[in-house]
HTML snippet that shows the backbone in 3Dmol.js (N, CA, C, O; Angstrom):
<script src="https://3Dmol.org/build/3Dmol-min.js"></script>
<div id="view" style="width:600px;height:400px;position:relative"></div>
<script>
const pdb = `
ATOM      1  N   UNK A   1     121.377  85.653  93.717  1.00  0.00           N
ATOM      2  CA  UNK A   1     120.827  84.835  92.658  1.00  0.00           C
ATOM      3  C   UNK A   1     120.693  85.690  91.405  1.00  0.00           C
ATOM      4  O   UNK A   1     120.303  86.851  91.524  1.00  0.00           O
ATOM      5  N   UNK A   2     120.985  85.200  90.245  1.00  0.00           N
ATOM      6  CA  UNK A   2     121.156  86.107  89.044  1.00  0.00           C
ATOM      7  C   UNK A   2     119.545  85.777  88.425  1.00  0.00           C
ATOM      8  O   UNK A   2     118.922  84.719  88.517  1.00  0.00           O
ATOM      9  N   UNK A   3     119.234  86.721  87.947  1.00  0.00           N
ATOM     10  CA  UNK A   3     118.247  86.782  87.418  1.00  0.00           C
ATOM     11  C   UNK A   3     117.593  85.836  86.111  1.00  0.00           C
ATOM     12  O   UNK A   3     117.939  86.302  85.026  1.00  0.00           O
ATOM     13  N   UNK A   4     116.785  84.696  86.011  1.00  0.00           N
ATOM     14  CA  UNK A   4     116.558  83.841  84.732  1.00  0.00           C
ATOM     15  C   UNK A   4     115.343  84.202  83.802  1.00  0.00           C
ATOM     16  O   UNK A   4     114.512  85.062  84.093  1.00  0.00           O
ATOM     17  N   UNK A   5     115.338  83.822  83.218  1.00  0.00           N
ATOM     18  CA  UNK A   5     113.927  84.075  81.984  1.00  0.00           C
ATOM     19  C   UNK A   5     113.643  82.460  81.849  1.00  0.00           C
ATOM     20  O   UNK A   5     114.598  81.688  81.763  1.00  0.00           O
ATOM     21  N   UNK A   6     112.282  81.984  81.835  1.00  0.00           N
ATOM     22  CA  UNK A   6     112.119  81.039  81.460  1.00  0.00           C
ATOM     23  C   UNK A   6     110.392  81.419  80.632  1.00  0.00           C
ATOM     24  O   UNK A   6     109.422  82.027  81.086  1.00  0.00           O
ATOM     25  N   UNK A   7     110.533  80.986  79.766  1.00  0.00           N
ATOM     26  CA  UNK A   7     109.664  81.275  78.330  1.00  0.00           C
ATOM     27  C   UNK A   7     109.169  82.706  78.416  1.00  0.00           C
ATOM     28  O   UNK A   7     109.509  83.288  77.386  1.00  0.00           O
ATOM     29  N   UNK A   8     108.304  83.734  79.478  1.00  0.00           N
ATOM     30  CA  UNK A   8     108.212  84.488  79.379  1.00  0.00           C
ATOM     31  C   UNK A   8     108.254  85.274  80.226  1.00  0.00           C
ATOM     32  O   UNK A   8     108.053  86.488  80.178  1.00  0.00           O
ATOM     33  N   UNK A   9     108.643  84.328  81.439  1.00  0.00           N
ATOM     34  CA  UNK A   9     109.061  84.611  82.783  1.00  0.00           C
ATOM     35  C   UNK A   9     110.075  84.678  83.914  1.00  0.00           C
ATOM     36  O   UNK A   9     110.509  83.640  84.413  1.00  0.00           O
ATOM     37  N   UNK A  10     110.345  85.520  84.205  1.00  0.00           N
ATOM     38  CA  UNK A  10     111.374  86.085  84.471  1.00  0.00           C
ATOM     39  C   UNK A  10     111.849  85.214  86.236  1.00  0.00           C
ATOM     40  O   UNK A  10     110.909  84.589  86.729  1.00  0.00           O
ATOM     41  N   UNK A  11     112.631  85.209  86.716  1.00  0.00           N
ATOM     42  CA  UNK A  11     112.348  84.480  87.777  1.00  0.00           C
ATOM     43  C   UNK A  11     113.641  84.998  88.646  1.00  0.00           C
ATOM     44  O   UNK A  11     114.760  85.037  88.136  1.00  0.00           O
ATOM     45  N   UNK A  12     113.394  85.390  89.992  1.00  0.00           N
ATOM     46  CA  UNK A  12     113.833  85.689  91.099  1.00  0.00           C
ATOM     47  C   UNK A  12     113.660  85.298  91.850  1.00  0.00           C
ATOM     48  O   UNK A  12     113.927  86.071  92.771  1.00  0.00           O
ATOM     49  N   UNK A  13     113.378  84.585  92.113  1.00  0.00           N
ATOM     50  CA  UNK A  13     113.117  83.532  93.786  1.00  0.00           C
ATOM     51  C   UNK A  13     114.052  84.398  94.492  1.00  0.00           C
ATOM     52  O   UNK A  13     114.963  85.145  94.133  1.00  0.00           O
ATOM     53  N   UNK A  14     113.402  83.970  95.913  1.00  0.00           N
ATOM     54  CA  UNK A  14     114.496  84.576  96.897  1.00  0.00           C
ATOM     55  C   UNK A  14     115.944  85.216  96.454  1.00  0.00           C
ATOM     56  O   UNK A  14     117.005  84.769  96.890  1.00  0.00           O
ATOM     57  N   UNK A  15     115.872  86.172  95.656  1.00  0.00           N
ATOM     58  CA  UNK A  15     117.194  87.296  95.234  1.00  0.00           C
ATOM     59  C   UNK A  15     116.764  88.222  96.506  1.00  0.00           C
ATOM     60  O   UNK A  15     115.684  88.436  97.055  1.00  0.00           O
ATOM     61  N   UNK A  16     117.832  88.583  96.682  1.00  0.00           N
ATOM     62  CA  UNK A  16     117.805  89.969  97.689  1.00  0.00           C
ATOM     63  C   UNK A  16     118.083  91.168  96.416  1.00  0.00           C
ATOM     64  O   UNK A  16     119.219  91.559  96.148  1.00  0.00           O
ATOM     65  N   UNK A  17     117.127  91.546  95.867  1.00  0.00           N
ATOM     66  CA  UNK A  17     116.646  92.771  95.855  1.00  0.00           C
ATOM     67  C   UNK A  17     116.193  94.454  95.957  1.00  0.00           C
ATOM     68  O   UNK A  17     115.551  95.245  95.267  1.00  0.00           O
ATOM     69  N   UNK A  18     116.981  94.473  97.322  1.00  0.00           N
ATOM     70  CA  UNK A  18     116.842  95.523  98.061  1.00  0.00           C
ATOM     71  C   UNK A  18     117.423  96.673  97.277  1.00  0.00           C
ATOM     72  O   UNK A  18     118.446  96.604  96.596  1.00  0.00           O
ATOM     73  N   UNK A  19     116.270  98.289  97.529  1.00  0.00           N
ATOM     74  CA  UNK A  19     116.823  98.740  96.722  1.00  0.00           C
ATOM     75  C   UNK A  19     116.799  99.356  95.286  1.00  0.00           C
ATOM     76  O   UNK A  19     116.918 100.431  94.697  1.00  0.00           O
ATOM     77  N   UNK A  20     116.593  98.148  95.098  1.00  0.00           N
ATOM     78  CA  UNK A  20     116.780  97.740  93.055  1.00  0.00           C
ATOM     79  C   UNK A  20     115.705  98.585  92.201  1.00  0.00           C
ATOM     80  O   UNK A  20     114.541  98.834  92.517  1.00  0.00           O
ATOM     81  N   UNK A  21     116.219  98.861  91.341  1.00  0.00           N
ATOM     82  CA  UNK A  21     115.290  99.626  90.682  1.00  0.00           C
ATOM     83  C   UNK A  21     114.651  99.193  89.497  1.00  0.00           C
ATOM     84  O   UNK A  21     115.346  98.926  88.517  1.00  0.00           O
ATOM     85  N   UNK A  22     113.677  99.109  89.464  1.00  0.00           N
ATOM     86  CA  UNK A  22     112.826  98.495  88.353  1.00  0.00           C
ATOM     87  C   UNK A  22     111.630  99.305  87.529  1.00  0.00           C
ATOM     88  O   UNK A  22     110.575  98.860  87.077  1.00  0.00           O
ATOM     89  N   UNK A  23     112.240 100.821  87.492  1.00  0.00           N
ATOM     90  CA  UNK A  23     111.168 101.946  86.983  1.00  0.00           C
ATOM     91  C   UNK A  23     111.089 101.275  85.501  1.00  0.00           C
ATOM     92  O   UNK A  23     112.137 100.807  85.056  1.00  0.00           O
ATOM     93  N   UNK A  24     110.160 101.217  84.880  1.00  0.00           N
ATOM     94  CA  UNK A  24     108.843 100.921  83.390  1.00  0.00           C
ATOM     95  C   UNK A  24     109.655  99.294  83.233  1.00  0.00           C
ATOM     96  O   UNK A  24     109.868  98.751  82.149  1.00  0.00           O
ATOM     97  N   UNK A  25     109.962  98.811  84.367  1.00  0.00           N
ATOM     98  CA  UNK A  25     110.412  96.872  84.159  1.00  0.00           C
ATOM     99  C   UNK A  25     109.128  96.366  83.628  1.00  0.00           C
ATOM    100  O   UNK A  25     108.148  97.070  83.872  1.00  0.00           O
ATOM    101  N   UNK A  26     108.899  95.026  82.789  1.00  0.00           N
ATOM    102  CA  UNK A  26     108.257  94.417  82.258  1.00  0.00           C
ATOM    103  C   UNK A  26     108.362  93.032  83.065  1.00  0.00           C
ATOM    104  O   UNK A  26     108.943  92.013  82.691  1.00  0.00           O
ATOM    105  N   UNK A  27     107.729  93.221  84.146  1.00  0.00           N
ATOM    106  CA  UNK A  27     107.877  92.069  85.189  1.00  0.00           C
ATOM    107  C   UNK A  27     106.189  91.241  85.000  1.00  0.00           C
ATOM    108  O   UNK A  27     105.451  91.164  85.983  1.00  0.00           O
ATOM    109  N   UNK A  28     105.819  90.754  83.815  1.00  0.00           N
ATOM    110  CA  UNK A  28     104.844  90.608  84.084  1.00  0.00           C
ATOM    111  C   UNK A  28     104.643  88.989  83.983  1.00  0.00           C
ATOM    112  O   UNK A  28     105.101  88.516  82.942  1.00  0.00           O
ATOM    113  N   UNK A  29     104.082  88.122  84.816  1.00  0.00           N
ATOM    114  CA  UNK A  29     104.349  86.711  85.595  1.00  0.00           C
ATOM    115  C   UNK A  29     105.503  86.728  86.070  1.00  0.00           C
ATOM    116  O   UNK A  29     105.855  85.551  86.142  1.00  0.00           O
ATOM    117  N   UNK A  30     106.628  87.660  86.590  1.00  0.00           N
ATOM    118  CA  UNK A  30     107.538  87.299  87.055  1.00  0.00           C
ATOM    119  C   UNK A  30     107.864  86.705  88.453  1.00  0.00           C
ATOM    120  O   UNK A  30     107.367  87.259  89.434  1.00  0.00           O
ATOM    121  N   UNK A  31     108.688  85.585  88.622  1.00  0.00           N
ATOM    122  CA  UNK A  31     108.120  85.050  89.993  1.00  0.00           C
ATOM    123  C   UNK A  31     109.278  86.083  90.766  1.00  0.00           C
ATOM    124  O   UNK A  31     110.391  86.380  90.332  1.00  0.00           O
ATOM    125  N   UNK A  32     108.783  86.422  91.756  1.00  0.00           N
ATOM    126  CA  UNK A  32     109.203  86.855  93.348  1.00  0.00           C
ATOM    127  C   UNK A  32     109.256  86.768  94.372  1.00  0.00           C
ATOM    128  O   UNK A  32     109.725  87.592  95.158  1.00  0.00           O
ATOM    129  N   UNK A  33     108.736  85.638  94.624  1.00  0.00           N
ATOM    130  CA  UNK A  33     108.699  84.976  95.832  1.00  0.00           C
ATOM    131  C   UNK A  33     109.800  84.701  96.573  1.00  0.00           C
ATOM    132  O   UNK A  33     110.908  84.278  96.245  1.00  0.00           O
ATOM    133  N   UNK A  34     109.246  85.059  97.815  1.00  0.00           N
ATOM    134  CA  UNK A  34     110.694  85.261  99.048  1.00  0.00           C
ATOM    135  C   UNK A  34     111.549  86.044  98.667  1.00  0.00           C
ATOM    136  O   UNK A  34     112.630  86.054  99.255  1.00  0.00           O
ATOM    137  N   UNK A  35     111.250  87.143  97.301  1.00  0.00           N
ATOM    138  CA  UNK A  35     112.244  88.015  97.500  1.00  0.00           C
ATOM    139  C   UNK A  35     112.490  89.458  98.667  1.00  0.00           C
ATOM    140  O   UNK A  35     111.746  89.830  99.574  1.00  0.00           O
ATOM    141  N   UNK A  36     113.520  89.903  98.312  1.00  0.00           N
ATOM    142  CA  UNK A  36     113.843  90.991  99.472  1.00  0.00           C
ATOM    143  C   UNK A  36     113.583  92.238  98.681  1.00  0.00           C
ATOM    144  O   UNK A  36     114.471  92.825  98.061  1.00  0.00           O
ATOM    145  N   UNK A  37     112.203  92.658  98.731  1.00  0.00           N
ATOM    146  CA  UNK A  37     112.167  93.842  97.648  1.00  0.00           C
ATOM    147  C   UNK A  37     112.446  95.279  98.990  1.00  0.00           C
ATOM    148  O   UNK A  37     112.135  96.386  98.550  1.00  0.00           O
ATOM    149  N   UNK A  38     112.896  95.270 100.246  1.00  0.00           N
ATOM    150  CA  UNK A  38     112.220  96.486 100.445  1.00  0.00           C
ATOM    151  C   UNK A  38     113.058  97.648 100.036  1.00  0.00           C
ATOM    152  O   UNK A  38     114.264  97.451  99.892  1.00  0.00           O
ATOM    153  N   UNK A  39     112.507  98.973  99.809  1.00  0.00           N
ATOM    154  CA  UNK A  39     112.946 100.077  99.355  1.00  0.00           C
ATOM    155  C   UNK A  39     113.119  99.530  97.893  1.00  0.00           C
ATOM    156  O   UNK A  39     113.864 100.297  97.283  1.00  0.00           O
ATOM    157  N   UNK A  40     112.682  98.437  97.074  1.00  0.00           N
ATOM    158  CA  UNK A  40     113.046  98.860  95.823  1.00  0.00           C
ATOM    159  C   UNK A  40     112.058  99.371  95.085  1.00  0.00           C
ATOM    160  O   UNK A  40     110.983  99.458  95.678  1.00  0.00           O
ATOM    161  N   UNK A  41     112.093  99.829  93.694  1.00  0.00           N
ATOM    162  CA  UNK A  41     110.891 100.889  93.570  1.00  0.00           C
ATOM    163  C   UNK A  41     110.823 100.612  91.798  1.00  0.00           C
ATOM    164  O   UNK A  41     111.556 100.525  90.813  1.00  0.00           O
ATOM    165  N   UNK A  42     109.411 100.553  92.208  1.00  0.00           N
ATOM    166  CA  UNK A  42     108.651  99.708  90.415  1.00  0.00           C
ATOM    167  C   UNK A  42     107.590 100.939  89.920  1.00  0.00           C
ATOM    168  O   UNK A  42     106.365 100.874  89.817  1.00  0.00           O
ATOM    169  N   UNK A  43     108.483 102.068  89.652  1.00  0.00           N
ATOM    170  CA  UNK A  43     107.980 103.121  89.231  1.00  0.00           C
ATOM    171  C   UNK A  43     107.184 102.790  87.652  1.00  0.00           C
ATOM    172  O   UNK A  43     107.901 102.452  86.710  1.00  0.00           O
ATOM    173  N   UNK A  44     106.020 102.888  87.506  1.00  0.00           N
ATOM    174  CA  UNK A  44     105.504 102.222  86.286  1.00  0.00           C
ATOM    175  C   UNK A  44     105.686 100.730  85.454  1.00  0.00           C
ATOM    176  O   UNK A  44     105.539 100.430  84.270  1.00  0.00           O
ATOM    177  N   UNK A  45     106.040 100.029  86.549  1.00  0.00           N
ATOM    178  CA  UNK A  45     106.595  98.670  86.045  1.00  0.00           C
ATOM    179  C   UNK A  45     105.300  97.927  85.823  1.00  0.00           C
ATOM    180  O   UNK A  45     104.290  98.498  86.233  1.00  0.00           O
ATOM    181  N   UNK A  46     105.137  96.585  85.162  1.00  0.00           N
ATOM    182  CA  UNK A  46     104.237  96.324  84.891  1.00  0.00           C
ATOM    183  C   UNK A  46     104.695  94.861  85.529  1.00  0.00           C
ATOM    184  O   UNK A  46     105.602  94.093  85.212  1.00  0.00           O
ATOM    185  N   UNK A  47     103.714  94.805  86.529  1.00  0.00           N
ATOM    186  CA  UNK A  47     103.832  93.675  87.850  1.00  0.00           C
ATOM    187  C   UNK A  47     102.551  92.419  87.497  1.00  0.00           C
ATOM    188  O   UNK A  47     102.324  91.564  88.353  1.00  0.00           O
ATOM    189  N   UNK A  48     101.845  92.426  86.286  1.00  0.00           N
ATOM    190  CA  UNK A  48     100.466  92.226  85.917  1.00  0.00           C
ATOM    191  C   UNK A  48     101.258  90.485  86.342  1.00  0.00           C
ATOM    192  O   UNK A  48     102.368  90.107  85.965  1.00  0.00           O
ATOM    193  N   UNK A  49     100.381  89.789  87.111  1.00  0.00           N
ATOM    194  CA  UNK A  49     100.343  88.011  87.343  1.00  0.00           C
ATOM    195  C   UNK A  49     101.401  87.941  87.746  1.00  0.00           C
ATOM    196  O   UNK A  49     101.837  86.791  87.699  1.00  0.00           O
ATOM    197  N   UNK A  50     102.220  88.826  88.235  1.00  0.00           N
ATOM    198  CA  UNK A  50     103.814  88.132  89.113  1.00  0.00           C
ATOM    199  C   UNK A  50     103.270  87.296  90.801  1.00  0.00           C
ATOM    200  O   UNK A  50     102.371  87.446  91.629  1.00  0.00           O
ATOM    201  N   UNK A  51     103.913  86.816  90.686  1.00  0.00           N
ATOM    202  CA  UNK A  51     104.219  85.974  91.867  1.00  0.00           C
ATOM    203  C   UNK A  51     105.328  86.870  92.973  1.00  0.00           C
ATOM    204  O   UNK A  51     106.498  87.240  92.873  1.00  0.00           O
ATOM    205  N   UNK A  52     103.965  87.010  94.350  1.00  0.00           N
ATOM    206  CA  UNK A  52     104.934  87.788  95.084  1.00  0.00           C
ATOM    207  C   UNK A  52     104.702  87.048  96.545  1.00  0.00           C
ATOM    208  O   UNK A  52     104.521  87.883  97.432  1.00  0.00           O
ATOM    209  N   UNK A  53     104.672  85.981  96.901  1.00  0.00           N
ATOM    210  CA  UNK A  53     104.031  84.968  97.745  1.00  0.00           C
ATOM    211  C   UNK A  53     105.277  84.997  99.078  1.00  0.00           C
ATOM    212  O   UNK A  53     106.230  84.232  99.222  1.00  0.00           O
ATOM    213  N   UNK A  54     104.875  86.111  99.899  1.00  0.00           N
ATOM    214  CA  UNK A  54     106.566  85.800 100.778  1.00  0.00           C
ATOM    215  C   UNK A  54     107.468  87.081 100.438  1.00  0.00           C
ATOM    216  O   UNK A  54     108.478  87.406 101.062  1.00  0.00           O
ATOM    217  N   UNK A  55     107.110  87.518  99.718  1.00  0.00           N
ATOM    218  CA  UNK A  55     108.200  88.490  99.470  1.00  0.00           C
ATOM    219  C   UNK A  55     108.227  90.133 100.397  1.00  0.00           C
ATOM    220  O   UNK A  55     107.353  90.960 100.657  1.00  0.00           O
ATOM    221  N   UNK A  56     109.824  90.030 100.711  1.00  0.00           N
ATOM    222  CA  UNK A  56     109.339  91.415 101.884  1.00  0.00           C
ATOM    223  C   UNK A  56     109.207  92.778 101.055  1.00  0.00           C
ATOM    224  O   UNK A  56     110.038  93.375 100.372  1.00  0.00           O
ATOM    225  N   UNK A  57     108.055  93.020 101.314  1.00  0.00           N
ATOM    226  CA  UNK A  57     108.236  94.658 100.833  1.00  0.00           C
ATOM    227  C   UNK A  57     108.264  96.073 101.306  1.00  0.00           C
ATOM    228  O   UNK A  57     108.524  97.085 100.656  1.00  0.00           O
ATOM    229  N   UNK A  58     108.005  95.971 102.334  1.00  0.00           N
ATOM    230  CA  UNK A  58     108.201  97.367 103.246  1.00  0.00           C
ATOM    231  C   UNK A  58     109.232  98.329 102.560  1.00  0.00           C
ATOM    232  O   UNK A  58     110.378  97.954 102.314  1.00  0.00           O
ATOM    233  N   UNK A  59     108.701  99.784 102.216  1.00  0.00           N
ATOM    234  CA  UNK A  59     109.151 100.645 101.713  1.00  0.00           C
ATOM    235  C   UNK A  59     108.969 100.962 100.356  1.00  0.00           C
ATOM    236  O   UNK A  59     108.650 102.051  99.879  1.00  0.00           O
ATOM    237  N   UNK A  60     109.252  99.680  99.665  1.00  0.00           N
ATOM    238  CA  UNK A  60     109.132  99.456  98.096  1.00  0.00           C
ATOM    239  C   UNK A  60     107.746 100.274  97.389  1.00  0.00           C
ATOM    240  O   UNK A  60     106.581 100.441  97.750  1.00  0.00           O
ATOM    241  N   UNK A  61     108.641 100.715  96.069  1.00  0.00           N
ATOM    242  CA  UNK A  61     107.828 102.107  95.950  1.00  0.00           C
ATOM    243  C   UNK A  61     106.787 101.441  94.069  1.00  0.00           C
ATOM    244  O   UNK A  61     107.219 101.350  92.920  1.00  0.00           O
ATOM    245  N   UNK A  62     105.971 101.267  94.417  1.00  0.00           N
ATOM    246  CA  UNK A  62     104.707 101.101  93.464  1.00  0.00           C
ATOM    247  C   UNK A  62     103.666 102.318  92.727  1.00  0.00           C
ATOM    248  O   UNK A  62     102.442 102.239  92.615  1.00  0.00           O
ATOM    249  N   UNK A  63     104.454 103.316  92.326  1.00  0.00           N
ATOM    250  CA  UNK A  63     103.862 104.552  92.436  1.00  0.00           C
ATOM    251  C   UNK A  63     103.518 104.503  90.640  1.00  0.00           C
ATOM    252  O   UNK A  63     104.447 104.311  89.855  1.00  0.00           O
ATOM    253  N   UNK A  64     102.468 104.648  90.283  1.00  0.00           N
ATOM    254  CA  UNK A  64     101.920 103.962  88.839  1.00  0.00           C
ATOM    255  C   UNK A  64     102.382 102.277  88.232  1.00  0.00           C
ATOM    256  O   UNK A  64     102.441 101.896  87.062  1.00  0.00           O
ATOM    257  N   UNK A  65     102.589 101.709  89.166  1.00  0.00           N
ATOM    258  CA  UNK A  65     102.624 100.378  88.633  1.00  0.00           C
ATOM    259  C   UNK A  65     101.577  99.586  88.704  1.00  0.00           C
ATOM    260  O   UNK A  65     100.866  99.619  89.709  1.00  0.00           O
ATOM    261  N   UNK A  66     101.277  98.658  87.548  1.00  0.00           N
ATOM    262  CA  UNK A  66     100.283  97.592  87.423  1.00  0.00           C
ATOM    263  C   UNK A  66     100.191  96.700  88.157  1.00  0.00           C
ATOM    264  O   UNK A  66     101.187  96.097  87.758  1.00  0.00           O
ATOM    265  N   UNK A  67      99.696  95.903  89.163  1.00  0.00           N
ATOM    266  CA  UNK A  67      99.600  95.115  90.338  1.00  0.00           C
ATOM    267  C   UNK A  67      98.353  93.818  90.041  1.00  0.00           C
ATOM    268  O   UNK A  67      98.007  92.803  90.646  1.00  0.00           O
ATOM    269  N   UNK A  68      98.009  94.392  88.982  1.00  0.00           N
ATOM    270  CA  UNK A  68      96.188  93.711  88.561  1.00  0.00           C
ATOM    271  C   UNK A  68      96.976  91.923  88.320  1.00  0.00           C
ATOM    272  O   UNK A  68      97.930  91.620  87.604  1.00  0.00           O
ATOM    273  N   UNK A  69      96.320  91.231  89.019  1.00  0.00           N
ATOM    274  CA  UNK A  69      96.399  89.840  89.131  1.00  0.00           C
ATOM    275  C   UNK A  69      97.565  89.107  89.686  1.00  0.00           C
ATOM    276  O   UNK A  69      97.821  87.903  89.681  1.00  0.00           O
ATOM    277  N   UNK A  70      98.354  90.356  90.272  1.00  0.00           N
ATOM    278  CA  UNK A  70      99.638  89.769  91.000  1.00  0.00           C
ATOM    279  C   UNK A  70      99.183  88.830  92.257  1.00  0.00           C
ATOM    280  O   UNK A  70      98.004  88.915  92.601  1.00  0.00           O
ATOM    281  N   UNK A  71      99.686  88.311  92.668  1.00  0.00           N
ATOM    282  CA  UNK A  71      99.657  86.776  93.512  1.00  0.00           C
ATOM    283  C   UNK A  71     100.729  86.759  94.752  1.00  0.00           C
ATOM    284  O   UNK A  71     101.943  86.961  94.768  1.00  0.00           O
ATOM    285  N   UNK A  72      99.795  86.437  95.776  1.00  0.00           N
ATOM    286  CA  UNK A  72     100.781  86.652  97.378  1.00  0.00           C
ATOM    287  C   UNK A  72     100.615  87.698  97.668  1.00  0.00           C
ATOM    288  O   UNK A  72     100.760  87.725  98.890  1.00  0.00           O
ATOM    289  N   UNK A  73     100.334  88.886  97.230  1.00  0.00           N
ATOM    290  CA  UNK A  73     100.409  90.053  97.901  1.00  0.00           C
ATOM    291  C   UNK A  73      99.351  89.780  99.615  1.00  0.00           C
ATOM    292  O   UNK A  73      98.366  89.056  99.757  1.00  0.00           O
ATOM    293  N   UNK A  74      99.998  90.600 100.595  1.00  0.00           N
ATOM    294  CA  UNK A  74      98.876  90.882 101.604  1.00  0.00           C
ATOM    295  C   UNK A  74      97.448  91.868 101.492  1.00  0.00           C
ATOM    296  O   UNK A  74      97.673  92.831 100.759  1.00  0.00           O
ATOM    297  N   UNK A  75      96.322  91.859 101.931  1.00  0.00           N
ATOM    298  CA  UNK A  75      95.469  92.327 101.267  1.00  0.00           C
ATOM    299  C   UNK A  75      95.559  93.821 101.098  1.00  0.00           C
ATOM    300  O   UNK A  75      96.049  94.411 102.061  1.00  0.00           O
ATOM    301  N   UNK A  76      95.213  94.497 100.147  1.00  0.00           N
ATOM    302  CA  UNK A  76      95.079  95.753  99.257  1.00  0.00           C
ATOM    303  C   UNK A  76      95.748  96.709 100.833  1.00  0.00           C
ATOM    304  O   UNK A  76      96.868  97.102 101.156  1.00  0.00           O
ATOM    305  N   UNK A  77      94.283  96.775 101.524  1.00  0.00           N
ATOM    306  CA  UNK A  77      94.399  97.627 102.833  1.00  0.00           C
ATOM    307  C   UNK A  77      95.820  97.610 103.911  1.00  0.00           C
ATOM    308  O   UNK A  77      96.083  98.442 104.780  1.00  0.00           O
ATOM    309  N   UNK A  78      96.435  96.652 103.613  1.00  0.00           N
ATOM    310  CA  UNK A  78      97.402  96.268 104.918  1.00  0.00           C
ATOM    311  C   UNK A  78      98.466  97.091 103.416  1.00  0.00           C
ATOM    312  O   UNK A  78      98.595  98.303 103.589  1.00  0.00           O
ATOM    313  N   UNK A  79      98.944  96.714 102.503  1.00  0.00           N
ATOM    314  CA  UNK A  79      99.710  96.570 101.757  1.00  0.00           C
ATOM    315  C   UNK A  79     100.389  98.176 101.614  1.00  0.00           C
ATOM    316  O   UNK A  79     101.511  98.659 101.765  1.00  0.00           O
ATOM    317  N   UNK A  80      98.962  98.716 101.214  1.00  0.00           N
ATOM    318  CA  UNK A  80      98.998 100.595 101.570  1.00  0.00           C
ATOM    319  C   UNK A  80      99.742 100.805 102.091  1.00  0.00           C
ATOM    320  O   UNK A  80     100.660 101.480 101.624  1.00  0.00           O
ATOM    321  N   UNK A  81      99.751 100.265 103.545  1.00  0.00           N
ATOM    322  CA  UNK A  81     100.279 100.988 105.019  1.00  0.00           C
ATOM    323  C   UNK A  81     101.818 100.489 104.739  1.00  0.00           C
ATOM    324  O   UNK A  81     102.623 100.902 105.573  1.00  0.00           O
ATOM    325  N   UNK A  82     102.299  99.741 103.789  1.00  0.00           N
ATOM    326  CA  UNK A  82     103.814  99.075 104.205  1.00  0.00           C
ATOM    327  C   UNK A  82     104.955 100.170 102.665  1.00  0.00           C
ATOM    328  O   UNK A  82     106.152 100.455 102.615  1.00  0.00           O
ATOM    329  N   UNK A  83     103.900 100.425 101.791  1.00  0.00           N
ATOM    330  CA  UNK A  83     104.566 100.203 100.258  1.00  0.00           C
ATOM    331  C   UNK A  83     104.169 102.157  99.804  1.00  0.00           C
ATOM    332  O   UNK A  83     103.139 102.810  99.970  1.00  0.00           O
ATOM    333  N   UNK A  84     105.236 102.459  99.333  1.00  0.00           N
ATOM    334  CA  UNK A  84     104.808 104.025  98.657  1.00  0.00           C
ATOM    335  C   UNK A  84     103.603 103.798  97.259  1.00  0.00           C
ATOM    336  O   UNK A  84     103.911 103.292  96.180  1.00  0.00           O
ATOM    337  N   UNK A  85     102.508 104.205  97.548  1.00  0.00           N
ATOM    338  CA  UNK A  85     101.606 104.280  96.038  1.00  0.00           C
ATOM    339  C   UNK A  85     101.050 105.603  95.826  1.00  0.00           C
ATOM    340  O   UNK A  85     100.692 106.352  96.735  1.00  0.00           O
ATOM    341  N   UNK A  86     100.992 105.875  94.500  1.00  0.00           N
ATOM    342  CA  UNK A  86     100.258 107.007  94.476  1.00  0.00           C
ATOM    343  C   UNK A  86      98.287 106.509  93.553  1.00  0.00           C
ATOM    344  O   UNK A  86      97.710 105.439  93.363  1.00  0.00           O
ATOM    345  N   UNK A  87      97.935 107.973  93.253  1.00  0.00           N
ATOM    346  CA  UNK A  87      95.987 107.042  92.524  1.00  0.00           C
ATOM    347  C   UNK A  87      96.070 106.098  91.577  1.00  0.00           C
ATOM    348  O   UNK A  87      95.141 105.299  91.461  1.00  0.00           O
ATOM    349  N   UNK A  88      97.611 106.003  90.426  1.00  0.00           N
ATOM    350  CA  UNK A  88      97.749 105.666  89.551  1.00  0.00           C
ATOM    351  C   UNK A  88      98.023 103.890  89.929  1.00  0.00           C
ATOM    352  O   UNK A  88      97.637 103.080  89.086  1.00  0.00           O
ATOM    353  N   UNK A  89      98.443 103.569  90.736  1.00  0.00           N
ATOM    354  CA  UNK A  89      98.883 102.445  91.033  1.00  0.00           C
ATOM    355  C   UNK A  89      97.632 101.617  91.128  1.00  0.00           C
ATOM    356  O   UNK A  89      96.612 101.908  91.753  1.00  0.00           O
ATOM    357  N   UNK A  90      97.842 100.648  90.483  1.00  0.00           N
ATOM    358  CA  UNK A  90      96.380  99.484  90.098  1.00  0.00           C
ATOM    359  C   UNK A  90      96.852  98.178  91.345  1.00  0.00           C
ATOM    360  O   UNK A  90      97.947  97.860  91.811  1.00  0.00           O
ATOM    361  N   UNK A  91      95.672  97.744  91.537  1.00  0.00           N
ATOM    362  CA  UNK A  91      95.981  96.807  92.665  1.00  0.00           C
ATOM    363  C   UNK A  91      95.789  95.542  92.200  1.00  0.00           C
ATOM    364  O   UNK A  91      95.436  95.659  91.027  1.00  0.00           O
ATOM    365  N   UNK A  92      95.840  94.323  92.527  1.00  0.00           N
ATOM    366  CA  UNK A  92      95.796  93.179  92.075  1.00  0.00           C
ATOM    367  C   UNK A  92      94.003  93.170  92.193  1.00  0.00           C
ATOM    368  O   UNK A  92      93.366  92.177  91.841  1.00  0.00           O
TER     369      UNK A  92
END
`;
const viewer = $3Dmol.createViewer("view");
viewer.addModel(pdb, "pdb");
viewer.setStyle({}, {cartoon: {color: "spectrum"}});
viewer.zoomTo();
viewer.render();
</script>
């Protein structure tokens, strides 16, 4: 699935993902749902109100990225154990 913008939002529905690199991306409301993020890596990306409802992430690397009000995630504690973060990484 190719990637759309609709007014300020970016939209990926179920794209497979994997991989992908999205270091200082401006993903912010971007929907993601049911996507295939694992191993991709949002090195300082700014994830602020994206939609991640379904989406696989195991591996996927969040290491200073903004997370504050993102949506779907599994809770904070489980999420740790699946996703690379370092102190800098803000949580929803």
């Amino acid at each position: 699935m190719a990637p759309r913008r609709t007014g300020d939002r970016s939209i990926l529905t179920s794209a497979n993902l994997t991989h992908a690199n999205f270091n200082l991306a401006d993903l912010t409301k971007a929907k993601l749902d049911n996507a295939d993020l694992t191993d991709a890596v949002f090195l300082s990306a700014d994830l602020r109100g994206a939609i991640l409802t379904g989406a696989t992430l195991r591996g996927a690397d969040f290491d200073n990225a903004d997370l504050t009000g993102a949506i779907g995630l599994p809770p904070t504690a489980q999420l740790k154990k699946i996703v690379h973060w370092d102190p800098q990484t803000k949580w929803p």
